[in-house]
FILO-254818 format. One record per atom (N, C-alpha, C, O): residue in one letter; x, y, z; atom name. Coordinates in steps of 0.2 Angstrom, whole numbers. Last residue first. Layout:
FILO-254818
<A <X Y Z> CA>
...
//
This chain:
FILO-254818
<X <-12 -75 54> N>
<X <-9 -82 58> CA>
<X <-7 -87 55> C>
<X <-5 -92 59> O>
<X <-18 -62 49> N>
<X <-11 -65 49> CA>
<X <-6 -73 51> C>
<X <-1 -75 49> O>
<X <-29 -63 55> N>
<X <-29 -63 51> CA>
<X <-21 -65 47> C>
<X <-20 -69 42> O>
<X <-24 -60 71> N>
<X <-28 -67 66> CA>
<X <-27 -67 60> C>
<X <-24 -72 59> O>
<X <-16 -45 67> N>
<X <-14 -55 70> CA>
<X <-19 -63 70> C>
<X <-17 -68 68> O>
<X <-28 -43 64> N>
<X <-23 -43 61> CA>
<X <-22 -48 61> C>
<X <-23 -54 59> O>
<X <-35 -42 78> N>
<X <-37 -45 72> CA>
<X <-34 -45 67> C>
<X <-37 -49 63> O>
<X <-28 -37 86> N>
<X <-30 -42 86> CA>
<X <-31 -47 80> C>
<X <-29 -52 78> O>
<X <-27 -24 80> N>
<X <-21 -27 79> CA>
<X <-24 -35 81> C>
<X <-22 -39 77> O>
<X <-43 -18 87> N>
<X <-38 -21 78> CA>
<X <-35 -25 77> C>
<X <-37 -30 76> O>
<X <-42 -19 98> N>
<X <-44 -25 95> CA>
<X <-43 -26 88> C>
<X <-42 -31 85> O>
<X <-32 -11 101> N>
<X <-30 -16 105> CA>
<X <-33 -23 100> C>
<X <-30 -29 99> O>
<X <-41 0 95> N>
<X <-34 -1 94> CA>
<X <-31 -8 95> C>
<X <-29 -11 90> O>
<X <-58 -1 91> N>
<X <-52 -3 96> CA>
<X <-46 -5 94> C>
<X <-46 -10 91> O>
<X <-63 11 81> N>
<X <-63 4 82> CA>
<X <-57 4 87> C>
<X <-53 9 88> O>
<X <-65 22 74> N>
<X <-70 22 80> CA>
<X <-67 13 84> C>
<X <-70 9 88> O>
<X <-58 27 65> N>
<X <-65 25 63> CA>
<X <-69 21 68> C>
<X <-74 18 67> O>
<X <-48 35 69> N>
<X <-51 40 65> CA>
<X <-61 34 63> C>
<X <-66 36 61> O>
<X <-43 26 77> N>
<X <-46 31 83> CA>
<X <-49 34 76> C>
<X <-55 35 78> O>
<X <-39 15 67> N>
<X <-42 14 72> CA>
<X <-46 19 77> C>
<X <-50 18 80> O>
<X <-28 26 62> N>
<X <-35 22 59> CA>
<X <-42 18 63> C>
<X <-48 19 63> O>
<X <-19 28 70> N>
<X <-22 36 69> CA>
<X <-30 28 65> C>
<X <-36 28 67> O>
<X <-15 13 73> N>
<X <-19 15 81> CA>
<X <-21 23 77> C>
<X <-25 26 80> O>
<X <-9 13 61> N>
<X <-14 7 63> CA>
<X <-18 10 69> C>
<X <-24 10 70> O>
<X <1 23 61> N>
<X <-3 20 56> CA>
<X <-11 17 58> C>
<X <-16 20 58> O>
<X <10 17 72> N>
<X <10 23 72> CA>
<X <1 24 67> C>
<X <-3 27 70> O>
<X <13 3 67> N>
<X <8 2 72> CA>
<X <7 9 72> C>
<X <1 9 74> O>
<X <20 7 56> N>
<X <15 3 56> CA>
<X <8 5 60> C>
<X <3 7 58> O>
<X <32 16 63> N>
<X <25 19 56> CA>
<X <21 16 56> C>
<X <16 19 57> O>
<X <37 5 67> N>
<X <34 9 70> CA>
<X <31 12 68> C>
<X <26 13 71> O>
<X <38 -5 55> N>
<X <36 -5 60> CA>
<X <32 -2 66> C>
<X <27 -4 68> O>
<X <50 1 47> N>
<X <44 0 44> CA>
<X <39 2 50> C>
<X <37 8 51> O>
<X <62 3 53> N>
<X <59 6 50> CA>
<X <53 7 50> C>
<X <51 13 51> O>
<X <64 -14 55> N>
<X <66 -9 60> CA>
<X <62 -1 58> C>
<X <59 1 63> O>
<X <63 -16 42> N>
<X <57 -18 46> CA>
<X <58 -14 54> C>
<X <53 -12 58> O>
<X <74 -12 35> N>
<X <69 -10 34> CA>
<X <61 -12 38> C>
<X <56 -9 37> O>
<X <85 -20 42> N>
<X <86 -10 43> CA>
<X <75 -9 41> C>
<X <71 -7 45> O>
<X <87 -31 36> N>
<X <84 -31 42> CA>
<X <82 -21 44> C>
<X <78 -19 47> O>
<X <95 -32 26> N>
<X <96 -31 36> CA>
<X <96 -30 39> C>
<X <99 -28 44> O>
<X <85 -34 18> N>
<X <88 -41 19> CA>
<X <94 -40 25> C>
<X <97 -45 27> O>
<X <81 -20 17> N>
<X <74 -26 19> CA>
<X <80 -33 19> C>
<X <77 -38 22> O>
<X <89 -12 13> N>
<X <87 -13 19> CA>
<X <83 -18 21> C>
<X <82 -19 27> O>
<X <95 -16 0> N>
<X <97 -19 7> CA>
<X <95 -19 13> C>
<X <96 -22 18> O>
<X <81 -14 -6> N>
<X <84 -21 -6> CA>
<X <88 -19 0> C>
<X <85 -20 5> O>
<X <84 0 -5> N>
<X <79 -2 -2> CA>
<X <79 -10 0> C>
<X <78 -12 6> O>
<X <95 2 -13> N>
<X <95 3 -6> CA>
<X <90 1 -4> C>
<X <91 -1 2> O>
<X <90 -4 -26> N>
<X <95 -8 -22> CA>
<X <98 -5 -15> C>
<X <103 -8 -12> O>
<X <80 7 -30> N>
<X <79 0 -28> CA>
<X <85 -3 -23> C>
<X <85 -4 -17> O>
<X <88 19 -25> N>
<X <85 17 -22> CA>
<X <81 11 -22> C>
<X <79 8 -17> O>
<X <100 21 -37> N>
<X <101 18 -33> CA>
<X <95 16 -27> C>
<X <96 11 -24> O>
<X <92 33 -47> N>
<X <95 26 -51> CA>
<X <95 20 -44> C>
<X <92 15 -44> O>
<X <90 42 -35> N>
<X <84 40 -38> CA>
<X <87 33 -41> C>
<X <85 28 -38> O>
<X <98 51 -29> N>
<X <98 44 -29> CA>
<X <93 38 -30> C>
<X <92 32 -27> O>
<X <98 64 -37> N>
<X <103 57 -39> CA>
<X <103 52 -39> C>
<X <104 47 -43> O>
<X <89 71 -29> N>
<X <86 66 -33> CA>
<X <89 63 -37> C>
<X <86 59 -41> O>
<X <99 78 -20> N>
<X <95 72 -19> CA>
<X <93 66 -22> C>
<X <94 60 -21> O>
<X <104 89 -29> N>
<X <107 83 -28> CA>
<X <106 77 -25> C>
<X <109 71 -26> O>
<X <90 93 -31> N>
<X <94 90 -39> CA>
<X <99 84 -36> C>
<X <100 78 -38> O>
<X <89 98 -18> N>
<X <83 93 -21> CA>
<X <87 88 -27> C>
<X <87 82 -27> O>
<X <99 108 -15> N>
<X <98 100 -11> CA>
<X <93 96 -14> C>
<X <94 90 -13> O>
<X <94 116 -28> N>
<X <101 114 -26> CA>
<X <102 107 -23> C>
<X <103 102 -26> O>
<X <81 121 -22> N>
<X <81 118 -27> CA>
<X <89 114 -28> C>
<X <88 108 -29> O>
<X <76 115 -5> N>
<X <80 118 -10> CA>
<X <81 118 -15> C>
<X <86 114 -14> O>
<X <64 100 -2> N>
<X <71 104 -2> CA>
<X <70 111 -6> C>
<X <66 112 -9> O>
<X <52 98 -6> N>
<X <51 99 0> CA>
<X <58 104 1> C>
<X <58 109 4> O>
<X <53 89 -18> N>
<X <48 94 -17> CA>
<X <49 101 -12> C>
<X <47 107 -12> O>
<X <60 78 -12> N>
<X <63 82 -17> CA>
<X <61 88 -18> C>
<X <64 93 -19> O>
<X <50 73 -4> N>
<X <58 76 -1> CA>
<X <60 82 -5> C>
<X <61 88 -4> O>
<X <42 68 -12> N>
<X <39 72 -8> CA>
<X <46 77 -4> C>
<X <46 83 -1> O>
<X <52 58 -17> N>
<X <48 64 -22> CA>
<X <45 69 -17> C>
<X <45 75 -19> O>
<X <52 49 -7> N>
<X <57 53 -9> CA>
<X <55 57 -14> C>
<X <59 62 -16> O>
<X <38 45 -3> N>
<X <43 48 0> CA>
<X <49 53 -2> C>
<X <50 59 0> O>
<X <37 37 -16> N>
<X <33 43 -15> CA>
<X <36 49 -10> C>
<X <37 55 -12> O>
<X <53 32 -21> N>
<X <48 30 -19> CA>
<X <45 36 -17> C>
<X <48 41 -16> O>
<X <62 31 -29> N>
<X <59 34 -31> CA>
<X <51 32 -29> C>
<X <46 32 -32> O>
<X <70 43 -16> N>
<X <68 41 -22> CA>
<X <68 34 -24> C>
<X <73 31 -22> O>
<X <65 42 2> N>
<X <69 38 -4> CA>
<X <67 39 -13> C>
<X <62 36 -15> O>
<X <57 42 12> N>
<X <60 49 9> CA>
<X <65 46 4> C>
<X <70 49 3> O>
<X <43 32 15> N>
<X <49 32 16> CA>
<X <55 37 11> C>
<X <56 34 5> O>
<X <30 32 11> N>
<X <32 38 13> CA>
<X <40 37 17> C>
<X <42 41 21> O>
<X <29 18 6> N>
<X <31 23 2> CA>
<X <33 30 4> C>
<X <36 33 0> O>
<X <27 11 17> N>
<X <34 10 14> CA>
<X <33 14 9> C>
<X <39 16 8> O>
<X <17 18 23> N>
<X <22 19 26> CA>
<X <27 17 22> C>
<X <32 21 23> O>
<X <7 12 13> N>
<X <8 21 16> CA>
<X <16 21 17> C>
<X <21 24 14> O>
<X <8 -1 13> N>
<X <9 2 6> CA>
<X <9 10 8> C>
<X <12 14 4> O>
<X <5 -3 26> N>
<X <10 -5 28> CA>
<X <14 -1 18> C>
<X <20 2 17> O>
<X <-10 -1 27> N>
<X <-6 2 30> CA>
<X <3 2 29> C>
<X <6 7 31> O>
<X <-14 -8 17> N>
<X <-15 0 14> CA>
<X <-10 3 19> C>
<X <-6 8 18> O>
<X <-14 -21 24> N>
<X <-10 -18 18> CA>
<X <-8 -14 17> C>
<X <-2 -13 17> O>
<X <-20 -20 35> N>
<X <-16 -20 36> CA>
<X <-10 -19 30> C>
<X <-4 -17 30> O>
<X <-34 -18 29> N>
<X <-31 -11 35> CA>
<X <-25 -12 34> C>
<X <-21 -7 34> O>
<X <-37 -29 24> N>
<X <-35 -22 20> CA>
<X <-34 -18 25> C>
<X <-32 -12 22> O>
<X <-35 -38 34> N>
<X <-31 -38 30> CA>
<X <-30 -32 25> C>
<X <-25 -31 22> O>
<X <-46 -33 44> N>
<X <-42 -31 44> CA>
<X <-37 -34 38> C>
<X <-33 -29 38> O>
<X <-57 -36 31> N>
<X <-56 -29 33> CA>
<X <-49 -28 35> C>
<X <-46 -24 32> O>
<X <-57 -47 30> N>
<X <-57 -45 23> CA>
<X <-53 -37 26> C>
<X <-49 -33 24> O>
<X <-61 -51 45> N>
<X <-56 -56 42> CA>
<X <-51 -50 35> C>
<X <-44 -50 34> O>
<X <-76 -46 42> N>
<X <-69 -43 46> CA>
<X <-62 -43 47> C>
<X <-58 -39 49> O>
<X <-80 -54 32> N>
<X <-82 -46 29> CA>
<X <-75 -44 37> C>
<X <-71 -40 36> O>
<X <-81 -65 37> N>
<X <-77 -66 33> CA>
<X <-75 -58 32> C>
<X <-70 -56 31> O>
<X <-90 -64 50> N>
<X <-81 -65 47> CA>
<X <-80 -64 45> C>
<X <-76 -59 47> O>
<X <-102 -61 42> N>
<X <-98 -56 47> CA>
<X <-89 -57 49> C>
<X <-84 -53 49> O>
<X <-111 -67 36> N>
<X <-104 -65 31> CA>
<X <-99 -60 36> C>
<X <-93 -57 36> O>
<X <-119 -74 42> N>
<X <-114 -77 40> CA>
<X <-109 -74 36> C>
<X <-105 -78 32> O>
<X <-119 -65 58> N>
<X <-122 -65 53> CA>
<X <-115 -71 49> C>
<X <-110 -72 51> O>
<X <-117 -62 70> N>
<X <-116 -68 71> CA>
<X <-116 -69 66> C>
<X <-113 -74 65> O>
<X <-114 -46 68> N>
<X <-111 -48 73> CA>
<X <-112 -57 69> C>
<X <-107 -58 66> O>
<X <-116 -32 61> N>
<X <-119 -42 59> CA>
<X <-118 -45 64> C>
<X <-122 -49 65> O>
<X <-107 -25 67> N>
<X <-116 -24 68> CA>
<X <-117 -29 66> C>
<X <-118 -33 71> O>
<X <-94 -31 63> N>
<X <-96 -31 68> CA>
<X <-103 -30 71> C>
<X <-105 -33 76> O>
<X <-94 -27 50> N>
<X <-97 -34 52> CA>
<X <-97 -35 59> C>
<X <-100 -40 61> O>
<X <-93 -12 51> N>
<X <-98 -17 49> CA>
<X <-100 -25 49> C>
<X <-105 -28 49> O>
<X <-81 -13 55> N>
<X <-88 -10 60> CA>
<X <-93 -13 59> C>
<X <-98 -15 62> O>
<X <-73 -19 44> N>
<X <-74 -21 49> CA>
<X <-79 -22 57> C>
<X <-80 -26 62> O>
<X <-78 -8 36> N>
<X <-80 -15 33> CA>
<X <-80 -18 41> C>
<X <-85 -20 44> O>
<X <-71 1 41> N>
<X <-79 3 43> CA>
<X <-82 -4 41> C>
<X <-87 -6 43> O>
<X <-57 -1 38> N>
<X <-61 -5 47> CA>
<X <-66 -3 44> C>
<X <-69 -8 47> O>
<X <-56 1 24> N>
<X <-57 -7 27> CA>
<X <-60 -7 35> C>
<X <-64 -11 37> O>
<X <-57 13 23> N>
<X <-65 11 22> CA>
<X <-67 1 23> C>
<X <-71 -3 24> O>
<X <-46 16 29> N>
<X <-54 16 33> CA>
<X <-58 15 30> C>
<X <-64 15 32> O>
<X <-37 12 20> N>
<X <-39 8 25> CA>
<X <-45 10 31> C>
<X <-48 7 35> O>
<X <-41 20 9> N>
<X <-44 13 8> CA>
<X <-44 9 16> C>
<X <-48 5 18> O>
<X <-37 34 13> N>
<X <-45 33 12> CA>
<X <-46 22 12> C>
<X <-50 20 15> O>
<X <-22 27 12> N>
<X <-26 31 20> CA>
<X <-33 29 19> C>
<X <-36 25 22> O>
<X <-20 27 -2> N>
<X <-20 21 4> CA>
<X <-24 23 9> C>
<X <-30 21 9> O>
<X <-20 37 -4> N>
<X <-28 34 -6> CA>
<X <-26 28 -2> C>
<X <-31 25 0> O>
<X <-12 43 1> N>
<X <-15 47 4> CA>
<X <-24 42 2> C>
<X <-29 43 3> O>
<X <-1 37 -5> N>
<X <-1 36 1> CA>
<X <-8 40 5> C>
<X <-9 39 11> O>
<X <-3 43 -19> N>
<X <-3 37 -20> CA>
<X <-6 36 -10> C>
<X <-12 34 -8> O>
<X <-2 58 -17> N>
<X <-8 54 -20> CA>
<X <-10 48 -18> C>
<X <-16 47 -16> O>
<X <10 61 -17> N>
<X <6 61 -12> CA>
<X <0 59 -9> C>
<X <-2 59 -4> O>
<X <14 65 -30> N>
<X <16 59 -26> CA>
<X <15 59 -17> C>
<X <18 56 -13> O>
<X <5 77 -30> N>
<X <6 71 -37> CA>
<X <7 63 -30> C>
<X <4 60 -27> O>
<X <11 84 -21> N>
<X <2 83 -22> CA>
<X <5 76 -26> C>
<X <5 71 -24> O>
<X <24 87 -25> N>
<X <22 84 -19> CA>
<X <15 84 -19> C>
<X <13 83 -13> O>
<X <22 91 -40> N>
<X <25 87 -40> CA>
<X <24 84 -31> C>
<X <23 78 -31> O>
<X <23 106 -39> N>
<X <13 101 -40> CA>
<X <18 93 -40> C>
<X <13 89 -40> O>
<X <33 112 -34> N>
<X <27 112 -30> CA>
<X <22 106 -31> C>
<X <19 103 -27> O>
<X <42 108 -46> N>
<X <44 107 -42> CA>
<X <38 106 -36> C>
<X <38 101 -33> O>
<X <32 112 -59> N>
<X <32 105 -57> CA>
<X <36 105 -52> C>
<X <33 99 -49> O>
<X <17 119 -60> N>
<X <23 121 -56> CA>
<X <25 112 -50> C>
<X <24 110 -45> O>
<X <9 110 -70> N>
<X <9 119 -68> CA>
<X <15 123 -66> C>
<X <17 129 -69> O>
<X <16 99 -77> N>
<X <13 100 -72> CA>
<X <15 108 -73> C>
<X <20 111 -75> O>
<X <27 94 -85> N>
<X <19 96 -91> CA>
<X <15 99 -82> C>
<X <10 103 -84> O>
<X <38 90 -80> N>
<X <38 94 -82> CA>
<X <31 96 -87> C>
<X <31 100 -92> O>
<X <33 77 -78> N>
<X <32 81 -72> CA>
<X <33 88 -75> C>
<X <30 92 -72> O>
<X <22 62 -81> N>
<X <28 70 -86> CA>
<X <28 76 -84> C>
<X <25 80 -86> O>
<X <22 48 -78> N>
<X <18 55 -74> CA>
<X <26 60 -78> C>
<X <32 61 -77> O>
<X <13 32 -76> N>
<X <19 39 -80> CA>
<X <16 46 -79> C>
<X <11 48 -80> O>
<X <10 24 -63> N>
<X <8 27 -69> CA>
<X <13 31 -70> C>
<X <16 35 -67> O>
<X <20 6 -65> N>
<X <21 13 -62> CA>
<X <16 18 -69> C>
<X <17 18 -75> O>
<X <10 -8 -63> N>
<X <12 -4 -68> CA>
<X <13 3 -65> C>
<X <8 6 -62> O>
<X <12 -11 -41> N>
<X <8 -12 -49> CA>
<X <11 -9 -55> C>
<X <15 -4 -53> O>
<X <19 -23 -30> N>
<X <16 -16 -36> CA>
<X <14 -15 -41> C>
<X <15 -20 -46> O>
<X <18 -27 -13> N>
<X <19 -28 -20> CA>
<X <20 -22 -24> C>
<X <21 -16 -21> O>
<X <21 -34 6> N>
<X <19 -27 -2> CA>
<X <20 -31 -9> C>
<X <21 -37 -10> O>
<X <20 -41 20> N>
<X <18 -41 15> CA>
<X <18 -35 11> C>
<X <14 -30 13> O>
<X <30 -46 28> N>
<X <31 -37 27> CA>
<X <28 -40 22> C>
<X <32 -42 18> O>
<X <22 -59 40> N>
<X <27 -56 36> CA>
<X <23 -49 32> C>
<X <17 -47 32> O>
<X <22 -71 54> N>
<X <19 -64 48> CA>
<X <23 -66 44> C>
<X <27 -71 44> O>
<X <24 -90 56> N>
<X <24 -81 56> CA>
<X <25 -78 52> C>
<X <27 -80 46> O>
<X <27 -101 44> N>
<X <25 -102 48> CA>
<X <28 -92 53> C>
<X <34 -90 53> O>
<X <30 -106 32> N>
<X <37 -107 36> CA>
<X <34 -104 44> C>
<X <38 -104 49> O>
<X <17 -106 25> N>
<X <23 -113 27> CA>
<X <30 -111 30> C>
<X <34 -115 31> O>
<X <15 -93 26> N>
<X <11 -98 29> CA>
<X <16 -105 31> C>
<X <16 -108 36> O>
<X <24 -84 20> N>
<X <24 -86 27> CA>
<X <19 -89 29> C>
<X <17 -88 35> O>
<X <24 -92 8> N>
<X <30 -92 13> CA>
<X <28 -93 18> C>
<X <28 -98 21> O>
<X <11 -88 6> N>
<X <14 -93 4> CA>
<X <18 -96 8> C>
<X <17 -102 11> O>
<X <15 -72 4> N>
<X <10 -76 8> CA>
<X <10 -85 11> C>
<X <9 -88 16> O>
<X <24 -71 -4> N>
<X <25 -69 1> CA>
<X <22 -72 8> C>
<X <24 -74 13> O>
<X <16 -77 -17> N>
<X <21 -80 -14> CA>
<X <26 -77 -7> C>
<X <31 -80 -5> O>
<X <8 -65 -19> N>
<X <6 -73 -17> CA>
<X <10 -76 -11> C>
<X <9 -76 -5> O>
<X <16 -55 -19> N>
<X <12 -53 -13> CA>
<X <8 -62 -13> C>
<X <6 -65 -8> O>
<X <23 -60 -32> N>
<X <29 -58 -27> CA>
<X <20 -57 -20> C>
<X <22 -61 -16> O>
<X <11 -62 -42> N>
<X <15 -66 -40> CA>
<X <18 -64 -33> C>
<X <16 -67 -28> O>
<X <3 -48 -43> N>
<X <1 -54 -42> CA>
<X <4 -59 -38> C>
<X <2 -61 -32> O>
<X <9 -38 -41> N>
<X <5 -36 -42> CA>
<X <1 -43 -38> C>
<X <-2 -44 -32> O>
<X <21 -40 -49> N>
<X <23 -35 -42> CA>
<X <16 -35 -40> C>
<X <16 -32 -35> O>
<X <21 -50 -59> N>
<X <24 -53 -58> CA>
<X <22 -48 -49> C>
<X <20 -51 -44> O>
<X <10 -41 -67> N>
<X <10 -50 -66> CA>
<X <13 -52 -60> C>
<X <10 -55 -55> O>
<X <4 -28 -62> N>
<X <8 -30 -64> CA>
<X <6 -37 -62> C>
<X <2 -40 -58> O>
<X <-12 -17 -64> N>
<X <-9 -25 -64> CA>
<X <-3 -26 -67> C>
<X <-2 -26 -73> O>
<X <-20 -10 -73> N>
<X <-13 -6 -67> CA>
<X <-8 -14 -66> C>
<X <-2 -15 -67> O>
<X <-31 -13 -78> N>
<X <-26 -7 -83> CA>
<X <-18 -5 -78> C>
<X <-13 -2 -78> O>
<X <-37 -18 -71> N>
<X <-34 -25 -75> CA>
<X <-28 -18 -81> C>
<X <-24 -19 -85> O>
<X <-43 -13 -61> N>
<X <-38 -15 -60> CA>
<X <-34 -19 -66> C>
<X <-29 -22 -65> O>
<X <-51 0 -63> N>
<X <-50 -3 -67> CA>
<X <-45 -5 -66> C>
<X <-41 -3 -69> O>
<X <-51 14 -58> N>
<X <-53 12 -53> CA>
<X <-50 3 -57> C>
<X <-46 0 -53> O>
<X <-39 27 -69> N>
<X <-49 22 -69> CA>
<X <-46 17 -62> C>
<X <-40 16 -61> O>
<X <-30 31 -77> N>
<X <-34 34 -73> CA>
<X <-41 32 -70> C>
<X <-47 34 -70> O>
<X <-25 28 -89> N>
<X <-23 24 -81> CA>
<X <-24 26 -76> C>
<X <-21 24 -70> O>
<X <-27 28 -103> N>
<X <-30 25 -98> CA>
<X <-32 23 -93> C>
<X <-37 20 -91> O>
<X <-17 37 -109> N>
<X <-18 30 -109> CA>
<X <-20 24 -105> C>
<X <-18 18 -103> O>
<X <-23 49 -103> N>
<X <-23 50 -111> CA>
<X <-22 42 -109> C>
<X <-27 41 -106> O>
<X <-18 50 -91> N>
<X <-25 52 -94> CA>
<X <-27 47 -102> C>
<X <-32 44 -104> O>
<X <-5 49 -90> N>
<X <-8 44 -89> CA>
<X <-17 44 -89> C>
<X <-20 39 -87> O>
<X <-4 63 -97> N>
<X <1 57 -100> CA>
<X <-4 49 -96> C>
<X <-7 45 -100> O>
<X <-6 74 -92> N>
<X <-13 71 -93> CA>
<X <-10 66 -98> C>
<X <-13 65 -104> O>
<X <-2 86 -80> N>
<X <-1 80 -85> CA>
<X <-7 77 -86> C>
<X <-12 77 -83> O>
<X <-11 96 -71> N>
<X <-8 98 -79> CA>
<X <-6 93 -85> C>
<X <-7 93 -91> O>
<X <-18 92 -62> N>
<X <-9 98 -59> CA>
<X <-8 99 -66> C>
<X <-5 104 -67> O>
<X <-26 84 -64> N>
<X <-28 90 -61> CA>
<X <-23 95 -61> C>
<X <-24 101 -59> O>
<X <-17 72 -66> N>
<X <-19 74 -72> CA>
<X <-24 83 -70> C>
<X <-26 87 -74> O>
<X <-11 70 -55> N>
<X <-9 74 -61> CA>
<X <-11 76 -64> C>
<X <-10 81 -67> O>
<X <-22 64 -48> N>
<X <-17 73 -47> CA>
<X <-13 74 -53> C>
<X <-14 80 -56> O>
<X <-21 54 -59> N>
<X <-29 58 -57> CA>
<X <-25 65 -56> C>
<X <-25 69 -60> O>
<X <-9 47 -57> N>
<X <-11 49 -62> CA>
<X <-19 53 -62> C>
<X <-21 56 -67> O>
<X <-10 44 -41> N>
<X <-6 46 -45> CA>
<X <-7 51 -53> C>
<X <-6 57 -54> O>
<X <-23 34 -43> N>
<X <-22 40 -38> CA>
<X <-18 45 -41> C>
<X <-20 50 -44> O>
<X <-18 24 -48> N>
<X <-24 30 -52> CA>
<X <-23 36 -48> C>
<X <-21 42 -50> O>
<X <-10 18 -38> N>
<X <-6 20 -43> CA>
<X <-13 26 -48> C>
<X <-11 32 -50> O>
<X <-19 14 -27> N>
<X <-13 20 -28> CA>
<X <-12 23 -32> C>
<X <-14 29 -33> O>
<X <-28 7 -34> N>
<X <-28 11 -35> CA>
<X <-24 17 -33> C>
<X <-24 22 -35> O>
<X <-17 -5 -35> N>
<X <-18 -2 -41> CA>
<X <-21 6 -41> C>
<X <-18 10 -45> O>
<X <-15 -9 -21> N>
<X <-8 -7 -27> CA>
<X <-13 -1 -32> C>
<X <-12 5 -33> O>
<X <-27 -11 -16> N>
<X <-23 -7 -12> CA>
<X <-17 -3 -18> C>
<X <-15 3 -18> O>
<X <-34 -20 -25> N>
<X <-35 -13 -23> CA>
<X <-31 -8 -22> C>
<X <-30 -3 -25> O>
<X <-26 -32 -22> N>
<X <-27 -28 -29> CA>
<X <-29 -21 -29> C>
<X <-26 -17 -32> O>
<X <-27 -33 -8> N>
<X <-21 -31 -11> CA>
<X <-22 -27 -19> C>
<X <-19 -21 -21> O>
<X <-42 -34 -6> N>
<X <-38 -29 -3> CA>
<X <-30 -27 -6> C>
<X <-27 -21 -6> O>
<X <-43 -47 -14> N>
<X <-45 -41 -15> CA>
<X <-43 -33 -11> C>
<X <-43 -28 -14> O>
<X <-36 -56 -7> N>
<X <-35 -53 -14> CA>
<X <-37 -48 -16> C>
<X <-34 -43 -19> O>
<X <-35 -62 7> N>
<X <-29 -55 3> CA>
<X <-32 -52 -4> C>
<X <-30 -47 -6> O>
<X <-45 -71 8> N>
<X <-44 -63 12> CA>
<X <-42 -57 10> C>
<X <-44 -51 10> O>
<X <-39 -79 -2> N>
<X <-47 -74 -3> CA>
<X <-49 -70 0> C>
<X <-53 -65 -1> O>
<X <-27 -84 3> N>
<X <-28 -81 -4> CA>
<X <-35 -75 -3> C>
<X <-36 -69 -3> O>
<X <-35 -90 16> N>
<X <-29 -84 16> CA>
<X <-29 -79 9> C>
<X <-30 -73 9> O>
<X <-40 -99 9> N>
<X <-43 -95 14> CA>
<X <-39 -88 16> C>
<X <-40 -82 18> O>
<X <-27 -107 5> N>
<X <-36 -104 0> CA>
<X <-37 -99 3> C>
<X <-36 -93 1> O>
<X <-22 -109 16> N>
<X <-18 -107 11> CA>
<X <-25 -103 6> C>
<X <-27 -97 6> O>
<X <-32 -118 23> N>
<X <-27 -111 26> CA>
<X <-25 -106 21> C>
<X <-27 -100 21> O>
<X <-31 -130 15> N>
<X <-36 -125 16> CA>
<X <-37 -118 17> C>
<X <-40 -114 15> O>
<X <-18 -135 16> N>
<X <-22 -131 7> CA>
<X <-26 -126 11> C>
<X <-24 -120 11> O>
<X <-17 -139 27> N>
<X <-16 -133 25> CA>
<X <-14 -129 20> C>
<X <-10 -124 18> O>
<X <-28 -149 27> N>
<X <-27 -143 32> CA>
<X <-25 -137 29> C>
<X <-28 -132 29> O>
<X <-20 -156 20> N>
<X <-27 -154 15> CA>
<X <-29 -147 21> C>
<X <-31 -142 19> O>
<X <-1 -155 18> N>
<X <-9 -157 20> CA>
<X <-13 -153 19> C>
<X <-12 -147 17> O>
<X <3 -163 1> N>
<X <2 -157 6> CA>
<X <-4 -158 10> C>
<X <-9 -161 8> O>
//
């Protein structure tokens, strides 16, 4: 392989990892926290309420599948709808206060710590912009927009109204109890509605606009240039 684009390859790993491990795991505590304030205390009790990525860490959703996403699209050359995931926290919805209401905080958690992490990636990015030439200033803005653009892209795919993604729990919360029951049916079936929209293409049609919808509230909420984020994405991206 060329040594070129080892190097790439490296450079890209060290961008992404910490921002992904992040981005998945602490979702996921996120989750198990509200709960554990709503009543449950299922993910309390084993652990999975800590900052602690080595307790949320899936191997294969975690690690593997956002590698080799990476991977790809380095070697075949343009982006890609980089996600992953981590151990789902267990959350005993019937142990919540008032599990139909406390049940949209619960899963509301996860996309709303995404939110917190992508501003604290551009302030990373403001900050390396005061370093301006300094020798960690790349790297620390490089690191930035790659965690903006994760945390953005793990919001929006979860606030897509599909059980059993966050979305569709927030749906379910949201309906009537009658419309909700029959809703939350297609809980068994939304991995493989999700699977088909991401292979026709439905799901990036989707995704997308949320994205950049995402990216420019982020951008105005932490002072940085719309125009120049994405920039910098697409670097970091390249």
């Amino acid at each position: 392989m060329d040594p070129t684009l080892v190097s790439e390859i490296v450079r890209k790993i060290a961008v992404f990892a910490l921002p992904v491990i992040f981005a998945i795991t602490l979702h996921e505590a996120a989750h198990g926290y509200v709960a554990m304030k709503f009543g449950d205390k299922t993910a309390w009790m084993l652990g999975r309420v800590t900052a602690n990525p080595l307790k949320h860490i899936d191997l294969v959703g975690t690690i593997i599948v956002p590698l080799v996403i990476l991977l790809t699209s380095k070697l075949l050359g343009g982006g890609a709808l980089l996600f992953g995931w981590a151990k789902p926290v267990p959350v005993n919805f019937n142990q919540l206060r008032r599990p139909k209401q406390d049940m949209l905080w619960v899963a509301a958690a996860g996309p709303g710590m995404n939110l917190v992490m992508a501003l604290f990636w551009a302030l990373m990015i403001q900050l390396g912009i005061v370093l301006q030439s300094g020798f960690f200033s790349e790297p620390l803005m490089l690191m930035g927009a790659a965690g903006v653009f994760i945390n953005v892209i793990l919001m929006a795919l979860n606030l897509i109204p599909l059980p059993p993604l966050d979305g569709g729990r927030i749906a379910v919360s949201l309906l009537p109890r009658k419309a909700a029951w029959q809703f939350s049916k297609l809980e068994p079936y939304g991995l493989f509605i999700l699977l088909g929209l991401l292979f026709t293409g439905l799901l990036g049609m989707i995704l997308w606009p949320l994205i950049s919808l995402f990216i420019g509230l982020i951008a105005l909420l932490s002072g940085l240039d719309t125009i120049g984020l994405l920039s910098l994405i697409q670097n970091v991206l390249a």
